[in-house]
C-alpha positions in Angstrom: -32.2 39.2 22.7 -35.0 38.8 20.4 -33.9 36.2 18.3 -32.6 34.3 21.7 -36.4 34.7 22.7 -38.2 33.7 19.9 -35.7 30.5 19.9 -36.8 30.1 23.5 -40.8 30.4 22.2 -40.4 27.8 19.6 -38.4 25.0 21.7 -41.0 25.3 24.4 -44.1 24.8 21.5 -42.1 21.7 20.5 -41.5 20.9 24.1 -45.3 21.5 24.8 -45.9 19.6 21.2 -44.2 16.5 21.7 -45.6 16.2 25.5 -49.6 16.4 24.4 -48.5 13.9 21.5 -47.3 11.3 24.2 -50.4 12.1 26.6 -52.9 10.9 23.0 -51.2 7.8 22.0 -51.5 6.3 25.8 -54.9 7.6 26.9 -56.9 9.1 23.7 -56.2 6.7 21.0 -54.3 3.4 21.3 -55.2 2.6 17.8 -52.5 5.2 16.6 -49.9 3.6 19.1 -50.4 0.4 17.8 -49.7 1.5 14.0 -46.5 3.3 14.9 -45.3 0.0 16.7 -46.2 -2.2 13.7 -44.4 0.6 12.0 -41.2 0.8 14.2 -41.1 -3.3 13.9 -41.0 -3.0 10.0 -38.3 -0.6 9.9 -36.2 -2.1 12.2 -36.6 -5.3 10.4 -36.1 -3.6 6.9 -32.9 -1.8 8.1 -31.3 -5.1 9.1 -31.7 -5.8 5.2 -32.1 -3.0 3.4 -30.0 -4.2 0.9 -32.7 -6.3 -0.5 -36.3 -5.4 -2.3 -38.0 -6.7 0.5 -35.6 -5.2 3.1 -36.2 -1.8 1.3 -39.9 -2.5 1.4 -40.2 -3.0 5.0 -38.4 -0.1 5.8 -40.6 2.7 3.8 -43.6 1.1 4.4 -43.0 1.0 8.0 -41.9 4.4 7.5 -44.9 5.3 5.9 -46.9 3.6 8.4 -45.3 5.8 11.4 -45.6 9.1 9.2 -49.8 8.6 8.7 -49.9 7.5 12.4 -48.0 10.7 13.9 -49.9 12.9 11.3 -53.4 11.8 11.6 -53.2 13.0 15.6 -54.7 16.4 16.6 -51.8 17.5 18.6 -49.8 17.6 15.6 -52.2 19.8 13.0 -52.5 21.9 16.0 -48.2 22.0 16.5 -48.1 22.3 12.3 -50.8 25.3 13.0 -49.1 26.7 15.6 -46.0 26.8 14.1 -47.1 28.4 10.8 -48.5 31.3 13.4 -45.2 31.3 14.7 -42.8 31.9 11.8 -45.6 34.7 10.4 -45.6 36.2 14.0 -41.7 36.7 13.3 -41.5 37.8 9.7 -43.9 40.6 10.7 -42.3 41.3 13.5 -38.7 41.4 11.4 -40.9 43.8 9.2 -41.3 45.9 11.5 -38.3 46.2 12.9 -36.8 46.7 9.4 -39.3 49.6 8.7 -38.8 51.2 12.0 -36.9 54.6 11.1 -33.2 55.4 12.9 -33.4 58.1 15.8 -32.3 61.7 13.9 -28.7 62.5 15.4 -28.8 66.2 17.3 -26.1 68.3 16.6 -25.5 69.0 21.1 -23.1 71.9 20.3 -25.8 74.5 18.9 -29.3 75.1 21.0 -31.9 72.7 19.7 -35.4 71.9 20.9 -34.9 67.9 21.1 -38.6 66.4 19.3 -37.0 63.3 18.6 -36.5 61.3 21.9 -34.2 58.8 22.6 -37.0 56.6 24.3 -40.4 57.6 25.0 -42.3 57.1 28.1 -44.9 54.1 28.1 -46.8 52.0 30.6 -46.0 48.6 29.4 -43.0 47.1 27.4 -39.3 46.9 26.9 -37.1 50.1 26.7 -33.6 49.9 25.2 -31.3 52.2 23.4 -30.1 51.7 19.8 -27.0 50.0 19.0 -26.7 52.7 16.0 -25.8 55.4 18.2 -27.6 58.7 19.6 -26.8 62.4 20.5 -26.9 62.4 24.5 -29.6 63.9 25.7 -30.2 64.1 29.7 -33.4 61.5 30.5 -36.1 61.5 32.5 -37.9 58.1 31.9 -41.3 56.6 33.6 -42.4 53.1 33.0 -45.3 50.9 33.9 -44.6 47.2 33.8 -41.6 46.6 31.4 -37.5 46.3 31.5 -35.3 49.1 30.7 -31.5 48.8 29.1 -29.7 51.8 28.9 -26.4 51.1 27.4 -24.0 54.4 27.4 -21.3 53.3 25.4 -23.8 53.8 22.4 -23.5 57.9 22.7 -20.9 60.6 23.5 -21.4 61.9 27.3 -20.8 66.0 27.7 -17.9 67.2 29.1 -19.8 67.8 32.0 -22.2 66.2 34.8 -25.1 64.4 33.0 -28.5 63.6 35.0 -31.0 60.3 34.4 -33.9 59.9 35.8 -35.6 56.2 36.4 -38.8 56.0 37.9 -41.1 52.7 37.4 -43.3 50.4 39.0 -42.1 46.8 38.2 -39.3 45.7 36.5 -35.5 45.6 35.4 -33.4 48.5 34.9 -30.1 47.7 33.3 -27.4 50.5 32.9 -23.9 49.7 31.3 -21.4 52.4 31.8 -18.2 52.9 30.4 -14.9 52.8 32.1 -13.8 55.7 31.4 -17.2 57.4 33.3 -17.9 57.5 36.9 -21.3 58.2 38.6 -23.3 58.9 41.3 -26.1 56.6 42.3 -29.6 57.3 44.3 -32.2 54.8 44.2 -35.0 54.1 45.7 -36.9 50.5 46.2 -39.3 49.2 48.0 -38.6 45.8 47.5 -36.3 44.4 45.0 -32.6 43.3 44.1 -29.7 46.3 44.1 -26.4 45.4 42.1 -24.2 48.0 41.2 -20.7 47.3 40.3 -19.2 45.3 43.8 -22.4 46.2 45.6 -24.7 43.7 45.7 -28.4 43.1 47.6 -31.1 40.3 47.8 -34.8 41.0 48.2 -33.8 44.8 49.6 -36.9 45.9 51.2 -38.1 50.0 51.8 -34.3 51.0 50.8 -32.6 53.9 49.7 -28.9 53.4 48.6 -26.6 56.3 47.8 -23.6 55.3 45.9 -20.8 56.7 44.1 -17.8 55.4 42.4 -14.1 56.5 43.2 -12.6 59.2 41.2 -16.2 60.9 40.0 -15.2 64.8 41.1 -12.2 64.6 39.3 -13.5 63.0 36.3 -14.2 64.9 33.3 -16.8 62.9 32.5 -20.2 62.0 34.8 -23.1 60.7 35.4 -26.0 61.0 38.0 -28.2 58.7 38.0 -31.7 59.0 39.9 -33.8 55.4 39.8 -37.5 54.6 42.0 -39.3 51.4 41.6 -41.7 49.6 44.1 -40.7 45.9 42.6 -37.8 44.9 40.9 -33.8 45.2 40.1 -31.6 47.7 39.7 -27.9 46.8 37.7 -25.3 48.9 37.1 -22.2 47.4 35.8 -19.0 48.5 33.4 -19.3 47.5 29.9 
């Protein structure tokens, strides 16, 4: 998801780039449009015969031509600059990702005081569980402004009925459950989208939905799950 974003971030600066560059050449400076014409015009000329030294000539001069004319703009020191920014922006943020220690796995069958949180409450930002793997613990999360993804295939569930508790303002809240668990479902919105599993709701306004999938008293493994926002969407799907 982060890659897919940051490949998102840098089509739009070129996007954004290539636009301004357009909008200079026809109002700000003609001059420059002029040169990369004359430059075009040689290397289409020295293309049709490249073979010979003056073919050859025409074609990296016009080049050469084009190259000052597109460099010399201030759109594109600024897209160079902003692009520099952009691939620091990353490493660092690779950095930190690389320096960012694993979650400690809990031992659930002896009594332990869990210090090490799965995720930790906070009023802005994204929330999502490792792909490494974690010791279940039962969660009671509160969010500001952010999305939460809470995948359980990622941990062992008890042999027992597990709670989760959702409560946040705005948002998404994404919860993949295995097919092998049922649960129970209470949530609260007061205006937002509902999908979970078949059951499906646009722009729900002031609702409270109770639902519960088939088979969950007999099954040996279960899930409650307890949601509340004012604004957003709630999806619960098998994964």
């Amino acid at each position: 998801m982060f890659k897919k974003m940051n490949n998102d971030l840098l089509q739009i600066i070129l996007i954004i780039g290539g636009i301004l560059l357009l909008l200079e050449f026809i109002f700000m400076d003609t001059g420059l449009l002029f040169l990369i014409a004359l430059g075009a015009v040689l290397i289409y000329f020295g293309k049709r015969s490249y073979q010979s030294t003056t073919g050859k000539t025409f074609f990296w001069g016009g080049a050469f031509i084009v190259f000052i004319a597109i460099i010399d703009t201030f759109v594109i020191r600024f897209l160079i600059f902003a692009i520099v920014i952009y691939f620091v922006w990353h490493w660092y943020q690779q950095k930190q990702k690389e320096s960012k220690p694993l979650p400690k796995h809990i031992d659930i069958t002896e009594e332990t005081l869990y210090e090490e949180r799965v995720i930790h409450n906070k009023w802005f930002g994204k929330y999502h569980t490792t792909q490494e793997g974690f010791s279940w613990q039962d969660m009671n999360i509160q969010s500001g402004v952010g999305d939460v993804f809470i995948d359980l295939n990622d941990t062992m569930l008890p042999k027992e009925e597990s709670v989760m508790v959702i409560r946040q303002v705005a948002g998404k809240v994404v919860i993949i459950v295995p097919y092998d668990v049922e649960v129970t479902i209470d949530h609260t919105v007061v205006f937002g989208d509902i999908q979970v599993f078949d059951h499906e709701e646009k722009n729900a306004f002031n609702r409270h939905v109770q639902l519960q999938s088939k088979g969950y008293h007999g099954s040996p493994q279960r899930v409650k799950i307890f949601t509340q926002m004012i604004a957003g969407k709630l999806e619960v799907r098998r994964g």
